[in-house]
C-alpha positions as CSV (number, residue, x, y, z in Angstrom):
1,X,116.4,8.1,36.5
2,X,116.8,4.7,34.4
3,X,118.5,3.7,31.5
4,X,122.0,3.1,30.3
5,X,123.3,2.8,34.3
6,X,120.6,0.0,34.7
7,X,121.7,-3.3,36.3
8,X,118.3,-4.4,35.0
9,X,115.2,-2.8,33.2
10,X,111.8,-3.1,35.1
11,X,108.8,-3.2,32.6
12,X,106.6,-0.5,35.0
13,X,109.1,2.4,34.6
14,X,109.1,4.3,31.4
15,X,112.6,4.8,31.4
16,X,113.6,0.7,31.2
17,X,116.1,-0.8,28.6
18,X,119.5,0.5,27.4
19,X,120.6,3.4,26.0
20,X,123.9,2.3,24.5
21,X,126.8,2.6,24.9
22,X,129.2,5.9,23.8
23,X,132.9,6.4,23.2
24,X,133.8,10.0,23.8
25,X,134.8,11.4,20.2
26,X,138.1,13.0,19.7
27,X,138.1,16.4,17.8
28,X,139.7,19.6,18.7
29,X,138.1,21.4,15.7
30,X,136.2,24.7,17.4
31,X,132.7,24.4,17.4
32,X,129.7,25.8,18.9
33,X,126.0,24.2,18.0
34,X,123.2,25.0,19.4
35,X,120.4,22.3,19.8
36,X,116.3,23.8,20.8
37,X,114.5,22.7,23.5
38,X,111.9,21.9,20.5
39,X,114.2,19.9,19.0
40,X,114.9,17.8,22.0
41,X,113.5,14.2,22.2
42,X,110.5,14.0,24.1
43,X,108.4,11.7,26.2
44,X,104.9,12.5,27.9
45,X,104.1,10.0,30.6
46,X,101.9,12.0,32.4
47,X,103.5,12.2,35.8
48,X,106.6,12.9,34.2
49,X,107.3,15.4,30.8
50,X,110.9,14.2,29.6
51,X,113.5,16.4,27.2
52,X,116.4,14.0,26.4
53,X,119.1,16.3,25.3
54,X,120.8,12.9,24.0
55,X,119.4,9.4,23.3
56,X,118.2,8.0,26.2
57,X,115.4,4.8,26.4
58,X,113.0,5.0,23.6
59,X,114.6,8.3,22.0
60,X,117.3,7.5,19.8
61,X,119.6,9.3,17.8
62,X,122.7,8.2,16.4
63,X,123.7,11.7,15.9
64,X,123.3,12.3,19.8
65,X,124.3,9.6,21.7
66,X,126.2,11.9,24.3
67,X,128.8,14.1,24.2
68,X,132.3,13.5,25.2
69,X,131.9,11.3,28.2
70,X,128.7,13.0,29.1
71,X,126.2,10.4,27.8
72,X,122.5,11.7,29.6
73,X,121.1,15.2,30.0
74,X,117.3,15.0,30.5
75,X,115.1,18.0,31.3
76,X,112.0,16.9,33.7
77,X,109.4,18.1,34.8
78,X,107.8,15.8,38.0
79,X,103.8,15.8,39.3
80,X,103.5,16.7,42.6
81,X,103.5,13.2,44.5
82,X,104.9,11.4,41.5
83,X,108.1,10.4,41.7
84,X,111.0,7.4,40.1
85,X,110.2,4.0,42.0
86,X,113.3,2.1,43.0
87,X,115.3,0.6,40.5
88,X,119.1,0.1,39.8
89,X,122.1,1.5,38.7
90,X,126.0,0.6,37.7
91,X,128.8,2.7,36.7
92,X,128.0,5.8,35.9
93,X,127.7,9.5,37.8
94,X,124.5,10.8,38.2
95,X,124.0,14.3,38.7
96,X,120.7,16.2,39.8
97,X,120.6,19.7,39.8
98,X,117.0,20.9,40.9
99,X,115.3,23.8,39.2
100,X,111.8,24.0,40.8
101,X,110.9,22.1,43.4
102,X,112.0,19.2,45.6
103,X,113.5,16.0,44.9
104,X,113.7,13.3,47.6
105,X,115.7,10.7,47.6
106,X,116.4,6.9,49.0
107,X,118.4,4.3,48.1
108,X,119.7,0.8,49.1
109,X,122.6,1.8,51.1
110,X,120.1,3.8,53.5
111,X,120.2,7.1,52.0
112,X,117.8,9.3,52.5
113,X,117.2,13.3,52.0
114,X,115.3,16.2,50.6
115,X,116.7,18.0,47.7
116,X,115.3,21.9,47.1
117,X,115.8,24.3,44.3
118,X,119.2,25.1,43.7
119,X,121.0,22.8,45.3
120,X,122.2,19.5,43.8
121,X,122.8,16.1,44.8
122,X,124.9,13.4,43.3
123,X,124.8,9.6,42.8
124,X,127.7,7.6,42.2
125,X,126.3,4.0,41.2
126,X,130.1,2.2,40.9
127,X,129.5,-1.4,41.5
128,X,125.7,-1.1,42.0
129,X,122.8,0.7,44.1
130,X,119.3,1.0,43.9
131,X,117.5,4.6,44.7
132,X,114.0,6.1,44.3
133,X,113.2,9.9,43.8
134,X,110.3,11.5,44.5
135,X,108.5,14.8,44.7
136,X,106.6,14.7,47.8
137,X,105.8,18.5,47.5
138,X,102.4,20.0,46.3
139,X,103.5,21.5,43.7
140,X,105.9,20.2,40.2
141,X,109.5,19.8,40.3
142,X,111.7,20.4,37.7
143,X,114.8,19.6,37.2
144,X,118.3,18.6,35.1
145,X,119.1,15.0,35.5
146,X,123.2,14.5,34.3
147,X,125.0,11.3,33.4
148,X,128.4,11.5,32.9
149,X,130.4,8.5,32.4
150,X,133.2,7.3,35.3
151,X,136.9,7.2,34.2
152,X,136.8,3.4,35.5
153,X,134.2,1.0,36.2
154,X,133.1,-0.1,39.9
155,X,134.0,1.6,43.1
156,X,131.7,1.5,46.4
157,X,128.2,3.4,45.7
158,X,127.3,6.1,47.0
159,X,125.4,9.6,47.8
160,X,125.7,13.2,48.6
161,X,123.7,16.2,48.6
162,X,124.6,20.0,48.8
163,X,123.2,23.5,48.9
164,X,124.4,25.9,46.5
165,X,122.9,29.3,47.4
166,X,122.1,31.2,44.1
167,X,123.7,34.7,45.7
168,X,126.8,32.8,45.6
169,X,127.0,32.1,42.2
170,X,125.9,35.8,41.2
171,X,128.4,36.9,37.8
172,X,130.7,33.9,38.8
173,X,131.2,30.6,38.2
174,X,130.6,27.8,41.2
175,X,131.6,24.3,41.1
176,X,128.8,22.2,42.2
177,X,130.3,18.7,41.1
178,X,134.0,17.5,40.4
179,X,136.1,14.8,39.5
180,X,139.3,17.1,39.6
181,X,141.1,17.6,42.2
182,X,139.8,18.7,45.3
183,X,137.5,21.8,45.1
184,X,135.6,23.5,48.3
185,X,132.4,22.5,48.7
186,X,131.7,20.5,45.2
187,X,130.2,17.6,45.2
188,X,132.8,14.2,44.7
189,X,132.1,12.4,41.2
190,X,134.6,9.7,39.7
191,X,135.1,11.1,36.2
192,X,137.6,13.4,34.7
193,X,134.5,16.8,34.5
194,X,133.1,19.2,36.8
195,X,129.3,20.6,36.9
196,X,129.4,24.2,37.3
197,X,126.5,26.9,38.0
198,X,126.5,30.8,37.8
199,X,123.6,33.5,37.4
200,X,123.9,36.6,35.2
201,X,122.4,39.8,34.9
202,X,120.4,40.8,31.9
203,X,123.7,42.7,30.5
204,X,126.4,40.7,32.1
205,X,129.2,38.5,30.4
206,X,130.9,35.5,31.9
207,X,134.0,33.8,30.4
208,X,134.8,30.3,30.7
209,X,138.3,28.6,29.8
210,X,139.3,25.3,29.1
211,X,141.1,22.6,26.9
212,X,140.4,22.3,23.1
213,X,140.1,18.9,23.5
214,X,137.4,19.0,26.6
215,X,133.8,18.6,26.0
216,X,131.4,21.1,27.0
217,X,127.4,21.2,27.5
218,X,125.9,24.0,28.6
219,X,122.0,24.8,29.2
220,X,120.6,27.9,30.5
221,X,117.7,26.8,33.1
222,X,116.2,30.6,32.6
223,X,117.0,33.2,30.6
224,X,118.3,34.3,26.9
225,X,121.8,34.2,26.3
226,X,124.3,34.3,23.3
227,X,127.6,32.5,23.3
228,X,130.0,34.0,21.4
229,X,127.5,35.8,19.5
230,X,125.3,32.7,19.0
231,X,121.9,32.8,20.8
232,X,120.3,30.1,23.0
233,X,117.2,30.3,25.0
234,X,116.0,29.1,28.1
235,X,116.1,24.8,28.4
236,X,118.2,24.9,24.9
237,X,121.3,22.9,24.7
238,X,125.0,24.0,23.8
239,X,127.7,21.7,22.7
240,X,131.1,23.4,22.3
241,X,134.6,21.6,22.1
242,X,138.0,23.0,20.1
243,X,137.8,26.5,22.5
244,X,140.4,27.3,25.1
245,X,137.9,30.2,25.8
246,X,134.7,31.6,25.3
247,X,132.5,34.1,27.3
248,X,128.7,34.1,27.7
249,X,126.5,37.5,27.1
250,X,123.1,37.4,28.9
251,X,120.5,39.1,27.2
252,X,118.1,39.1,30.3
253,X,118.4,37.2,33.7
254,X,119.8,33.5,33.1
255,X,120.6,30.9,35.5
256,X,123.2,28.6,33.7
257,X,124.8,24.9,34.2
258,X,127.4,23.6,32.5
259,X,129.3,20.3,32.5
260,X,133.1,20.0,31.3
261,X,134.0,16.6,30.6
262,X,136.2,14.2,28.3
């Protein structure tokens, strides 16, 4: 959980170096695009198999170097007793959101907790912190890791975690993470987005509304779904901006997270 938040890159972890930096593009033109999980960048270093939906350490491409102010979304998949050693990280919002698994965490500030499927913990770096994550459990983890970018730089560090039952997200939205206004039970971040979660039914359609000029990433964790009447399958990537609406059809059971940012 390195790269573009790093206060400094450490040579041992595959993730050092800088990713760049992004300034959110302005365009309200409507536009749905669909981007494979095959197509994703991809990294094999054998106790960790990354998917870089964007750029991120020695993946680049100019084409995706974020979206909006949502500059990381990797897709990992953890060994059992492998984890991220400790290294550090500065201004930016870090959002996990566990598929499979257990994350555990610990940072400099005296952190520490366990992190299970489904729920989702957050990590806001501000003016600097240092964290490890693990996966103590017998088994892999797998998980979305989420950078979004913080309306201003700095701020004190810090950490939370939260469960989000899946029953309570059943043919609704939930907000897991926010940066606007207060919302029950979401997770604090400093940036202008939210992270939300919902589960369909094979069958069921969701509906989502926003701001033409908001950016939007969605990724269904499980399942087959078409958004508005383009497919995507399970781990695939969906950028939309320009909507003030759009609804979601699942063609079997999906699990979905989606970031609305900048």
């Amino acid at each position: 959980m390195h790269g573009p938040g790093a206060l400094k890159a450490q040579s041992r972890f595959p993730y050092a170096g800088h990713a760049g930096e992004h300034t959110p593009p302005r365009m309200e033109i409507p536009m749905i695009t669909i981007r494979p999980f095959a197509g994703l960048g991809h990294a094999d270093h054998g106790w960790l198999n990354a998917h870089h939906h964007f750029s991120f350490a020695d993946y680049h491409d100019p084409d995706r170097m974020g979206w909006g102010a949502i500059r990381v979304w990797n897709d990992d998949e953890i060994g059992a007793s492998q984890g991220f050693p400790p290294h550090p990280h500065r201004d930016m919002e870090i959002i996990t959101y566990v598929r499979e698994g257990a994350i555990s965490h610990r940072d400099s500030l005296g952190n520490e907790g366990r992190t299970p499927a489904g729920d989702v913990q957050v990590m806001s770096a501000g003016t600097g912190i240092q964290h490890a994550e693990y996966n103590l459990e017998n088994e892999q983890t797998t998980l979305f890791q989420i950078w979004v970018i913080p309306d201003a730089a700095g701020g004190e560090p810090r950490w939370g975690q939260r469960a989000f039952p899946k029953g309570d997200r059943a043919g609704r939205w939930v907000t897991l993470a926010s940066g606007m206004g207060n919302v029950d039970d979401a997770l604090p971040i400093r940036a202008n987005a939210r992270v939300l979660g919902a589960t369909l039914k094979a069958g069921e359609t969701l509906t989502y509304e926003t701001e033409p000029s908001r950016h939007l990433y969605l990724v269904p964790a499980t399942g087959t779904i078409s958004i508005e009447g383009k497919a995507a399958n399970a781990r695939d990537g969906v950028a939309i901006t320009g909507l003030e609406r759009f609804s979601i059809h699942a063609s079997e059971d999906s699990e979905l997270v989606l970031v609305d940012a900048r």
